[in-house]
GUKOLVO-737891 format. One record per residue (C-alpha): residue number from 1; z, y, x; chain. Coordinates in nm, 2 decimals. Example, Ala and Ser with C-alpha at 12.3 -4.5 7.8 and 13.67 -1.06 7.14 Angstrom:
[1, [0.78, -0.45, 1.23], A]
[2, [0.71, -0.11, 1.37], A]
***
This chain:
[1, [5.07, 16.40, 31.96], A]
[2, [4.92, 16.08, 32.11], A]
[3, [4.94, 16.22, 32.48], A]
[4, [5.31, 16.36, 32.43], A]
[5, [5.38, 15.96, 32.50], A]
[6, [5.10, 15.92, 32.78], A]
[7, [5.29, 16.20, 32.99], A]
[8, [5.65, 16.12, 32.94], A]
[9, [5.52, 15.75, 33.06], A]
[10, [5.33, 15.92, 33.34], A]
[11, [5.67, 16.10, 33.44], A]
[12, [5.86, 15.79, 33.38], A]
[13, [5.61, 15.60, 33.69], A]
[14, [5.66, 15.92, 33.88], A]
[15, [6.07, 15.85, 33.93], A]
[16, [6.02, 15.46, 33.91], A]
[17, [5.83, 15.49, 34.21], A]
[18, [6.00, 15.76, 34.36], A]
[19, [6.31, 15.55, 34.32], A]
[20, [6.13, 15.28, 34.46], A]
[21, [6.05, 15.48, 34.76], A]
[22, [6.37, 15.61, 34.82], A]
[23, [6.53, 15.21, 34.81], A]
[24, [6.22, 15.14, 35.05], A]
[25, [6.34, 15.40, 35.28], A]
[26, [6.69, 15.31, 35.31], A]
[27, [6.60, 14.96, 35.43], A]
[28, [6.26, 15.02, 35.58], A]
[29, [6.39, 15.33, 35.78], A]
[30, [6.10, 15.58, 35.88], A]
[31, [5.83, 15.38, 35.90], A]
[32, [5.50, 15.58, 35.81], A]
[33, [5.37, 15.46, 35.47], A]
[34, [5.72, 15.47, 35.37], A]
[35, [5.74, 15.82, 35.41], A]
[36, [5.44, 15.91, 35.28], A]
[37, [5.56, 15.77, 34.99], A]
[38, [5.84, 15.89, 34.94], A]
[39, [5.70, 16.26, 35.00], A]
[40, [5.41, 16.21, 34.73], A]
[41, [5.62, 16.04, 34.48], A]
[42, [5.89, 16.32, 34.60], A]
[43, [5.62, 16.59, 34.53], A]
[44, [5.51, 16.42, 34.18], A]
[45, [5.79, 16.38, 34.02], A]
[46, [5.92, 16.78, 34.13], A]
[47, [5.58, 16.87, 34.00], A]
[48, [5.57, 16.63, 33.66], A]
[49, [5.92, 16.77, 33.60], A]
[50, [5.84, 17.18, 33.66], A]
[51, [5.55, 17.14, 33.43], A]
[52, [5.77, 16.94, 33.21], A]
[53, [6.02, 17.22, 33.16], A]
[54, [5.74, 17.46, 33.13], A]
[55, [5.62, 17.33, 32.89], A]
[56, [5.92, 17.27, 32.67], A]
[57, [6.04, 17.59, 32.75], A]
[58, [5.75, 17.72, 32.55], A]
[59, [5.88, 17.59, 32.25], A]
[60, [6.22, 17.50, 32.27], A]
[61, [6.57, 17.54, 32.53], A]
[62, [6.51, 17.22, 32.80], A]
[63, [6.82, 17.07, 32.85], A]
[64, [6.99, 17.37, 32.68], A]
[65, [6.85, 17.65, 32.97], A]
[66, [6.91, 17.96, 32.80], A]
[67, [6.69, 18.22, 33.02], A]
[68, [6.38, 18.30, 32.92], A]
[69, [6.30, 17.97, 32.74], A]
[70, [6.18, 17.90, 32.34], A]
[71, [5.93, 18.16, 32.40], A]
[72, [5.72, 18.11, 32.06], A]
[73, [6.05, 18.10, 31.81], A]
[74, [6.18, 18.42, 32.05], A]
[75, [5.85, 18.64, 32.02], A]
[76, [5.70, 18.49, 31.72], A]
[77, [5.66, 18.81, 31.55], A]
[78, [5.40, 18.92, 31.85], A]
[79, [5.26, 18.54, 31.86], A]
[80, [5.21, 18.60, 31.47], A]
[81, [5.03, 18.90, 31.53], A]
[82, [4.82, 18.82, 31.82], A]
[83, [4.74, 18.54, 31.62], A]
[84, [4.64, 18.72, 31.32], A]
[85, [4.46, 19.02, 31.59], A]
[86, [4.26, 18.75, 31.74], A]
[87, [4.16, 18.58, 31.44], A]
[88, [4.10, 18.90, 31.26], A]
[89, [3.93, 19.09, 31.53], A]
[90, [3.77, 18.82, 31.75], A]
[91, [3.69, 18.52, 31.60], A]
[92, [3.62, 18.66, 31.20], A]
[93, [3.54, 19.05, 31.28], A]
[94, [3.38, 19.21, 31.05], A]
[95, [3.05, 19.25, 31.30], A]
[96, [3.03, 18.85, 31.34], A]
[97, [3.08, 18.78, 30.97], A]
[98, [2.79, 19.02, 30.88], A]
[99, [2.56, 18.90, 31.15], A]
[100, [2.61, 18.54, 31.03], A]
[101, [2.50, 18.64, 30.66], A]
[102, [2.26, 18.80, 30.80], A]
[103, [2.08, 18.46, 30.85], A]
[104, [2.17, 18.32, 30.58], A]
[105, [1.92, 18.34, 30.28], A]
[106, [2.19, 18.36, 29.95], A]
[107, [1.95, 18.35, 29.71], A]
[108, [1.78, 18.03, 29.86], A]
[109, [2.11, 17.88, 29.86], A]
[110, [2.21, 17.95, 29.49], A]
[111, [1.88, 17.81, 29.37], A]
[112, [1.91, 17.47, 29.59], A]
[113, [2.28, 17.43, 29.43], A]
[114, [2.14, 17.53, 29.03], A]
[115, [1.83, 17.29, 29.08], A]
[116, [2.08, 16.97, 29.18], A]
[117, [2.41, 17.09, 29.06], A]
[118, [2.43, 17.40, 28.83], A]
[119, [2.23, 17.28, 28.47], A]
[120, [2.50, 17.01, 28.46], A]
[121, [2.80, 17.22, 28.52], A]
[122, [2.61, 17.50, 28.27], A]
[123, [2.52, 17.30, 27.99], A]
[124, [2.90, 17.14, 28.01], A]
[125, [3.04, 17.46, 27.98], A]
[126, [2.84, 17.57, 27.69], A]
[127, [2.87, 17.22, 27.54], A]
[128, [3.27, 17.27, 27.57], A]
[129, [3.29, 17.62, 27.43], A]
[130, [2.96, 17.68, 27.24], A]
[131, [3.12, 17.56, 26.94], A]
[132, [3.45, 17.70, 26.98], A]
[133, [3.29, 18.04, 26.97], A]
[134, [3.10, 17.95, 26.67], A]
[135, [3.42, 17.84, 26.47], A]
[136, [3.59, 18.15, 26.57], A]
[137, [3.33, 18.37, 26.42], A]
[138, [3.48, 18.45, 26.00], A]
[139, [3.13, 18.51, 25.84], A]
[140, [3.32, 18.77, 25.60], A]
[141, [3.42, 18.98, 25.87], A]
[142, [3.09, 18.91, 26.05], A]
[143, [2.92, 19.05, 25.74], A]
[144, [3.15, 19.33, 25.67], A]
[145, [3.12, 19.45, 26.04], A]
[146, [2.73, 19.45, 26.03], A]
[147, [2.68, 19.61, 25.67], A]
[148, [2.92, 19.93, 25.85], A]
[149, [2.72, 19.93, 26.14], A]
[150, [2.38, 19.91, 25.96], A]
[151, [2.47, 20.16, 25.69], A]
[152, [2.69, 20.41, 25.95], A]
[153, [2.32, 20.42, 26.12], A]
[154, [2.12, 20.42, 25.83], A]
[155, [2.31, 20.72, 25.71], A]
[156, [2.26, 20.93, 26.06], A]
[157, [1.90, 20.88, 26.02], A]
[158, [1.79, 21.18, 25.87], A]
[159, [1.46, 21.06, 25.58], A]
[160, [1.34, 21.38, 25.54], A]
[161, [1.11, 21.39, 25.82], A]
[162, [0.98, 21.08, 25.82], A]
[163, [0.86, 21.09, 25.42], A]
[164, [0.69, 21.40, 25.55], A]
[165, [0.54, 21.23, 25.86], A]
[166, [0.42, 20.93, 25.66], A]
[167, [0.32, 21.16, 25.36], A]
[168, [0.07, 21.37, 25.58], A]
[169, [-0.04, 21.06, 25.79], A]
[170, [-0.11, 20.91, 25.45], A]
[171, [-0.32, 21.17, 25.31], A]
[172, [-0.48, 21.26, 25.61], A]
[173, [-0.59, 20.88, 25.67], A]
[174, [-0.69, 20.85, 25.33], A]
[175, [-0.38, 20.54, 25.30], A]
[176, [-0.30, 20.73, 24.97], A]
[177, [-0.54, 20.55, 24.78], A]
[178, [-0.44, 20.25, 24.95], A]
[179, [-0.08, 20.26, 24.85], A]
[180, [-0.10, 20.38, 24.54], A]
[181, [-0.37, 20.09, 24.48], A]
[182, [-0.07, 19.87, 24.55], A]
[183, [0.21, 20.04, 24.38], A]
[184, [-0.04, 19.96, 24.06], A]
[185, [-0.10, 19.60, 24.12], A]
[186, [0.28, 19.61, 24.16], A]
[187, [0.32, 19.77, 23.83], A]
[188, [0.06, 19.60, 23.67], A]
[189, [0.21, 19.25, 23.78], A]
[190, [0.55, 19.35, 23.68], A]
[191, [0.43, 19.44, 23.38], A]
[192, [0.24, 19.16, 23.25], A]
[193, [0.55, 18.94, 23.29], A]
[194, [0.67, 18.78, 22.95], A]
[195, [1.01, 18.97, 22.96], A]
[196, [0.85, 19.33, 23.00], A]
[197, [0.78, 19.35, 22.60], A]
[198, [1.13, 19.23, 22.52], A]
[199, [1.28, 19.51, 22.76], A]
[200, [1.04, 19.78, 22.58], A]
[201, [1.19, 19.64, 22.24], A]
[202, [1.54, 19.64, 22.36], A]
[203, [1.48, 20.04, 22.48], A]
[204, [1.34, 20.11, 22.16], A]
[205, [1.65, 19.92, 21.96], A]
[206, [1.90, 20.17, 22.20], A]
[207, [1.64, 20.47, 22.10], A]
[208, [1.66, 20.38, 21.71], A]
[209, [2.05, 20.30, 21.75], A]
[210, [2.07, 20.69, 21.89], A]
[211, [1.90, 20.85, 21.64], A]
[212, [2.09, 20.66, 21.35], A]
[213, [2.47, 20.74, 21.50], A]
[214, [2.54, 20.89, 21.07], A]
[215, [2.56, 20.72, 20.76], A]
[216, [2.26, 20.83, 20.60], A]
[217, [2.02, 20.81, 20.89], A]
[218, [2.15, 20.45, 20.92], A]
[219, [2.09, 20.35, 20.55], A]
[220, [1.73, 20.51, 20.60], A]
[221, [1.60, 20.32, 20.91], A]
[222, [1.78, 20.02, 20.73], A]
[223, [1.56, 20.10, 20.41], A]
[224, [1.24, 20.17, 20.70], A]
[225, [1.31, 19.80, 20.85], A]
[226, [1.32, 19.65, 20.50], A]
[227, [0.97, 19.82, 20.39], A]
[228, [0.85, 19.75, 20.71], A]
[229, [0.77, 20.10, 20.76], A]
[230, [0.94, 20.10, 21.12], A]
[231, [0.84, 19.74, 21.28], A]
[232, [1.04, 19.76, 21.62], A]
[233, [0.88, 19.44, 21.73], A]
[234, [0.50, 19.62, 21.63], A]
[235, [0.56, 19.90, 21.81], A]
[236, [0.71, 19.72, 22.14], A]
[237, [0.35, 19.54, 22.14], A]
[238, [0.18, 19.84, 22.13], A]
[239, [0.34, 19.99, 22.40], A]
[240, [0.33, 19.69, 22.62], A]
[241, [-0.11, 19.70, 22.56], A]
[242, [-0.07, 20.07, 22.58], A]
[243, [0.08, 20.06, 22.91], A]
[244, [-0.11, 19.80, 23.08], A]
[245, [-0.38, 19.98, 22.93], A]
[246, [-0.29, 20.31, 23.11], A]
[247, [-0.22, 20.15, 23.43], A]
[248, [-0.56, 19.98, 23.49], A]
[249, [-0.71, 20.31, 23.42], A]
[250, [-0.49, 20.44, 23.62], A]
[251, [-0.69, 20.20, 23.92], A]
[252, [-1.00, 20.45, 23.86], A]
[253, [-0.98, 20.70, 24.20], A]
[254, [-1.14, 20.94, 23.93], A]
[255, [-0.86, 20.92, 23.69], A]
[256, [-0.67, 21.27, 23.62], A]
[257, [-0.38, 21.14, 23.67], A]
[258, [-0.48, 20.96, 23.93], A]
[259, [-0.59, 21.27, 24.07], A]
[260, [-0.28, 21.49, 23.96], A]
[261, [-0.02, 21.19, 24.13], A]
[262, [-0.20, 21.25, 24.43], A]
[263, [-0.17, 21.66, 24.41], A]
[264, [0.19, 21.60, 24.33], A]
[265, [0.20, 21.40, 24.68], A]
[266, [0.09, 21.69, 24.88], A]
[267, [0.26, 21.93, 24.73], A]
[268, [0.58, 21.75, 24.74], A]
[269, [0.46, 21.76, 25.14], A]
[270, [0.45, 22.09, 25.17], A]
[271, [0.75, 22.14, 24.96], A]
[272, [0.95, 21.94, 25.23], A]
[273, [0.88, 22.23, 25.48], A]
[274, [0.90, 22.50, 25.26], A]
[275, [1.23, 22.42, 25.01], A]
[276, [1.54, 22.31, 25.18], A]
[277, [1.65, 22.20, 24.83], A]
[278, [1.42, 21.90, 24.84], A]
[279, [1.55, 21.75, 25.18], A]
[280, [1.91, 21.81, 25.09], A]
[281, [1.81, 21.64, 24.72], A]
[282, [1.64, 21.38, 24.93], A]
[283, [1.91, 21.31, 25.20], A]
[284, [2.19, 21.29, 24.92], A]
[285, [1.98, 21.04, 24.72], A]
[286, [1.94, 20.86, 25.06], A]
[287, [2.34, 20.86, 25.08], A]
[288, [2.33, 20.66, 24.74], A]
[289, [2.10, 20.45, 24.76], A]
[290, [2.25, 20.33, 25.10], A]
[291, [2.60, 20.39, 24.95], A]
[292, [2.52, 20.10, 24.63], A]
[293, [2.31, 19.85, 24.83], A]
[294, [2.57, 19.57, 24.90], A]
[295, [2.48, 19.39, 25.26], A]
[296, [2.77, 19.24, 25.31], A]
[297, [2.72, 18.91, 25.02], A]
[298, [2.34, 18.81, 25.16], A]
[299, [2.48, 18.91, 25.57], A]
[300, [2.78, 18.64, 25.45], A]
[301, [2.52, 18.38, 25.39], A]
[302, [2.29, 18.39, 25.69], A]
[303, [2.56, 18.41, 25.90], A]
[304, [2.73, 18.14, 25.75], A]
[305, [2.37, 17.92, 25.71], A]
[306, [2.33, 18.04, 26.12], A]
[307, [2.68, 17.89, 26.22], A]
[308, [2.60, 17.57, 26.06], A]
[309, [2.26, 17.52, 26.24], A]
[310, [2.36, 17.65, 26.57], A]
[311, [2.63, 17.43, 26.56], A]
[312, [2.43, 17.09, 26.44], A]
[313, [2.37, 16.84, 26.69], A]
[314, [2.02, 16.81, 26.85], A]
[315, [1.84, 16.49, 26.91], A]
[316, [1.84, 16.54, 27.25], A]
[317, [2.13, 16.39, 27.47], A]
[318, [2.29, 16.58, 27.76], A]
[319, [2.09, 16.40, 28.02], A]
[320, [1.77, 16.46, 27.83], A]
[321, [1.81, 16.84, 27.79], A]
[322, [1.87, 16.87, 28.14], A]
[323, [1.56, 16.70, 28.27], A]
[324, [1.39, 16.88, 28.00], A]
[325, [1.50, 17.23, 28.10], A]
[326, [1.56, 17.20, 28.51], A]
[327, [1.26, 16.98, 28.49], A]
[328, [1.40, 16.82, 28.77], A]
[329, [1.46, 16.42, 28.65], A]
[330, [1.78, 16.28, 28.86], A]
[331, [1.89, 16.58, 28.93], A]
[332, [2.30, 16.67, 28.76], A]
[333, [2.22, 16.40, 28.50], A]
[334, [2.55, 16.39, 28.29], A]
[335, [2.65, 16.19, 28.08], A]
[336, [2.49, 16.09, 27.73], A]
[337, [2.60, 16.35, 27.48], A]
[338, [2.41, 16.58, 27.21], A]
[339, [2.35, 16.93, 27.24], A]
[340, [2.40, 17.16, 26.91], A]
[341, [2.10, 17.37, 26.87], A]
[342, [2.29, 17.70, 26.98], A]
[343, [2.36, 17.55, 27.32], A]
[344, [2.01, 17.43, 27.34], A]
[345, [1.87, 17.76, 27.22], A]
[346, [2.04, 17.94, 27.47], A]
[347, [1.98, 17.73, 27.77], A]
[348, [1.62, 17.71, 27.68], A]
[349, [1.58, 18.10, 27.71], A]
[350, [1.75, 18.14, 28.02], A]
[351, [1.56, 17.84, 28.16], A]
[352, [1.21, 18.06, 28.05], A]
[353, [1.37, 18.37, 28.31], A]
[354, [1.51, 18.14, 28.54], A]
[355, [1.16, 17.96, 28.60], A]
[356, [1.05, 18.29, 28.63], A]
[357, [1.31, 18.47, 28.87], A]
[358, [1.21, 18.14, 29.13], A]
[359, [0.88, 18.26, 29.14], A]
[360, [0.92, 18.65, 29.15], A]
[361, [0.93, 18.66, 29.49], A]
[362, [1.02, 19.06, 29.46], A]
[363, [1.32, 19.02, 29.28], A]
[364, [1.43, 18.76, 29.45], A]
[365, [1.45, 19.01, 29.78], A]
[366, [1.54, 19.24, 29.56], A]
[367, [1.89, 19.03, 29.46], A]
[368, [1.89, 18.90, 29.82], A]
[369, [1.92, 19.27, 29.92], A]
[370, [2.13, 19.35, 29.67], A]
[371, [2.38, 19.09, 29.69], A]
[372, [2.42, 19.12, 30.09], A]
[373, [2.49, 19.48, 30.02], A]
[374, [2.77, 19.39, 29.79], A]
[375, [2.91, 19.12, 30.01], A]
[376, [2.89, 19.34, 30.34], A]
[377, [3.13, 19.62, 30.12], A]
[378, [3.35, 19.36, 30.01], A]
[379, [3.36, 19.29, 30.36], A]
[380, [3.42, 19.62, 30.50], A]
[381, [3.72, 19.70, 30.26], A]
[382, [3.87, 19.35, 30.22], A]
[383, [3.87, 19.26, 30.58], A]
[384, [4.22, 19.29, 30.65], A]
[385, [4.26, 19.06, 30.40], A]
[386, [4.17, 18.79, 30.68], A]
[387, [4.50, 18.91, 30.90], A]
[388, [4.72, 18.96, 30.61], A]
[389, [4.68, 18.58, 30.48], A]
[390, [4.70, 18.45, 30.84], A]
[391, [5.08, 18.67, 30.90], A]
[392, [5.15, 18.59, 30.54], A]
[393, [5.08, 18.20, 30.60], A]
[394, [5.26, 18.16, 30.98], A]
[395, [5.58, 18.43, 30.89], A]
[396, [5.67, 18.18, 30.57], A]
[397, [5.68, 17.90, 30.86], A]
[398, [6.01, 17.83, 31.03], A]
[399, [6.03, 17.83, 31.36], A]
[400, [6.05, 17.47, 31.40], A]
[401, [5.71, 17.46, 31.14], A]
[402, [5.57, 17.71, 31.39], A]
[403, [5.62, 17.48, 31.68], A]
[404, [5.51, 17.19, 31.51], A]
[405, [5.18, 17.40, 31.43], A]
[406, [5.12, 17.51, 31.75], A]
[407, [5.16, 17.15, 31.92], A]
[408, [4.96, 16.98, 31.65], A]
[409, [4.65, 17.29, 31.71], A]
[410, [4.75, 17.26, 32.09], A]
[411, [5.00, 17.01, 32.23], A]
[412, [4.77, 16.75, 32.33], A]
[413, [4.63, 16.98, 32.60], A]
[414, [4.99, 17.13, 32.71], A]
[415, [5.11, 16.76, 32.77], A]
[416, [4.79, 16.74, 32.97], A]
[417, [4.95, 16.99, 33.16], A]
[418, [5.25, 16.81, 33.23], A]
[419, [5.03, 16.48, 33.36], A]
[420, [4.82, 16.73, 33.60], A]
[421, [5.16, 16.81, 33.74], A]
[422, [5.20, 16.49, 33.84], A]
[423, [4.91, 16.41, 33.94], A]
[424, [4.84, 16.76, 34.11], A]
[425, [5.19, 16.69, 34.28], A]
[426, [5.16, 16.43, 34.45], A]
[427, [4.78, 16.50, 34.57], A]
[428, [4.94, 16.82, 34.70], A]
[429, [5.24, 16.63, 34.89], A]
[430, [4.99, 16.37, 35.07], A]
[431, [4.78, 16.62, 35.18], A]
[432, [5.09, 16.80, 35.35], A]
[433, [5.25, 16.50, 35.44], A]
[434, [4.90, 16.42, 35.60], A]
[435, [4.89, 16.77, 35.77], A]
[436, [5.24, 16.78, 35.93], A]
[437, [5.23, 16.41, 36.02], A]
[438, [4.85, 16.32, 36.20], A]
[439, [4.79, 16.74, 36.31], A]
[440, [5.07, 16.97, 36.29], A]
[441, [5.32, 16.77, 36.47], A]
[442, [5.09, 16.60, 36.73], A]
[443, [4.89, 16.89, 36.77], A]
[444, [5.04, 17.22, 36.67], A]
[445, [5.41, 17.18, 36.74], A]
[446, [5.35, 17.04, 37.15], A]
[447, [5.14, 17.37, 37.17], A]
[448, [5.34, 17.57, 36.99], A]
[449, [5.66, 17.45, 37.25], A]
[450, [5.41, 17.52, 37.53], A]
[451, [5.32, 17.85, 37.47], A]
[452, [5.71, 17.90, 37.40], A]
[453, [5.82, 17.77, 37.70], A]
***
């Protein structure tokens, strides 16, 4: 404490000149300014020296005095918790901390530290564990996990009533013709590939090889080859014109079988209604179909393609990305790195709401509101919080930390103290010494001896 010095020196010119005094007294005798001082010096140094051991006596035992001295260390469970009260209760109540948010605009606040500060420290944290996330993912497991979830919903969805839903919007809307119009060019295209006719030879080589399973029927189809009275490779070219034939027909509205497909459609509509043992036939072959189409080999592959471009480097450096997306040039540059296209992805779509959320002057009351609510309950229930960390803080001090903690907060003004009582002292003892030498002895004493006598 820089005054602890000033006041012991302060004490120190108290007894030199009291000293002084007293030497000047013995050889002077009782000459007036003698005595006066050597009452003021008397009454300065009795005064720097009581407020000396006052003062002490607050924190430790003057001169070993045992009675009613090292106050703090003695009652420093009650100064704890006065402490603590006052802090708790006066200076951080609940009512002041809430009336001071109450000015303060948090949203306003968070914006100004995002614009200058927070795209930096964001796009650093997504540029440190972006890619960490990315090389945790296992594209099998990815895959496996999203083929359950697709089929396990796939398979609660029941078909039934949407065929019939799309079957009756479709004939109502006239999209019938539309889509079978389609299915045919489908056909038609499928069809006129150069592997078709092969296929339709190869079904009629598995038809020929059934109906030759003996001996005999063998040696005659062998004997109908030979004479070219069975031409396999003839008759697959006939069906092949056949069937293209049939299709393009087919294309005519008019066509009865057109027609009859088209009967078969609404019926098989009304059948849905009317026949349970259609949407249970239909829901099983759903179950199948769902059961035998493999997800999780194509899944493996776009997630595995998706990794590797998320996690490719952009072109853009750290400092350019930020400008580009805080639009704010100077502002958290850091330092000269690329961004992989996930982080830059990501960033990008949360700078799209975030432009947005500054200028939705709704929601940002709307968070304002919300926000101060939350505060003010964490407030309310966490309050004591404030007390408990100051008694947790001052009870692990020892009692000589505890001193040393109130003298460093405080000791500078309790050493002031000491110097007033000096100072105070001997301004008191002059003006007495004044009072009983120029008016109470001349004055009051003669007439108190006269009214005596």
């Amino acid at each position: 404490m820089k005054y602890n010095k000033f006041a012991n020196i302060a004490l120190g010119i108290s007894l030199v000149i009291f000293i002084l005094a007293v030497i000047l007294k013995y050889y002077l005798g009782d000459l007036f300014i003698v005595r006066l001082l050597f009452f003021v010096t008397q009454a300065a140094l009795v005064g720097g020296i009581a407020d000396w051991f006052a003062v002490t006596a607050l924190f430790r035992k003057p001169l070993g005095f045992p009675w009613h001295t090292a106050i703090i260390p003695s009652n420093r469970e009650k100064v704890i918790a006065s402490v603590a009260g006052m802090i708790e209760n006066d200076l951080l109540s609940a009512a002041s901390i809430k009336s001071r948010l109450e000015k303060v605009h948090i949203v306003n606040f968070f914006i100004d530290w995002a614009e200058t500060y927070g795209s930096q420290y964001f796009v650093n944290i997504l540029g440190k564990f972006g890619q960490q996330i990315l090389d945790r993912i296992d594209p099998v497991k990815a895959a496996r996990y999203i083929e359950k979830i697709i089929k396990d919903n796939a398979g609660k969805v029941r078909i039934t009533p949407l065929l019939k839903k799309f079957a009756a919007w479709a004939i109502e809307n006239g999209e019938d013709e539309k889509w079978l119009s389609i299915l045919l060019d489908e056909m038609i295209e499928v069809v006129e590939k150069p592997g078709t006719m092969d296929k339709i030879r190869d079904i009629l080589e598995e038809i020929k090889d059934e109906k030759t399973k003996g001996r005999l029927m063998k040696t005659i189809g062998k004997i109908a080859e030979i004479t070219n009275t069975v031409n396999l490779e003839d008759a697959a070219k006939a069906l092949h014109i056949e069937l293209l034939e049939v299709l393009n027909d087919l294309k005519n509205p008019e066509h009865p079988l057109r027609v009859r497909l088209k009967t078969m459609l609404y019926d098989i509509t009304v059948k849905l209604d009317t026949e349970p043992s259609w949407s249970i036939a239909i829901e099983a072959w759903k179950r199948v179909i769902i059961e035998r189409i493999k997800l999780s080999e194509p899944l493996e592959i776009l997630i595995s393609t998706a990794i590797k471009t998320a996690g490719h480097p952009s072109w853009q450096t750290g400092r350019e990305f930020i400008n580009m997306v805080t639009g704010a040039v100077g502002h958290g540059a850091g330092k000269d790195r690329e961004v992989s296209l996930f982080v830059e992805w990501i960033t990008s779509q949360l700078s799209n709401y975030w432009n947005h959320f500054k200028q939705d002057r709704k929601m940002k009351h709307r968070v304002e509101k919300y926000a101060k609510k939350m505060i003010f309950q964490i407030i309310e229930t966490e309050h004591n919080l404030i007390g408990s960390m100051v008694r947790e803080t001052l009870g692990a001090l020892t009692n000589e930390d505890l001193n040393r903690f109130i003298e460093d907060k405080a000791g500078n003004d309790l050493q002031w103290i000491r110097v007033n009582g000096s100072v105070v002292g001997s301004l008191v003892g002059l003006i007495i010494f004044l009072f009983v030498n120029l008016f109470y002895d001349p004055v009051v004493v003669p007439f108190i001896k006269l009214w005596v006598m």
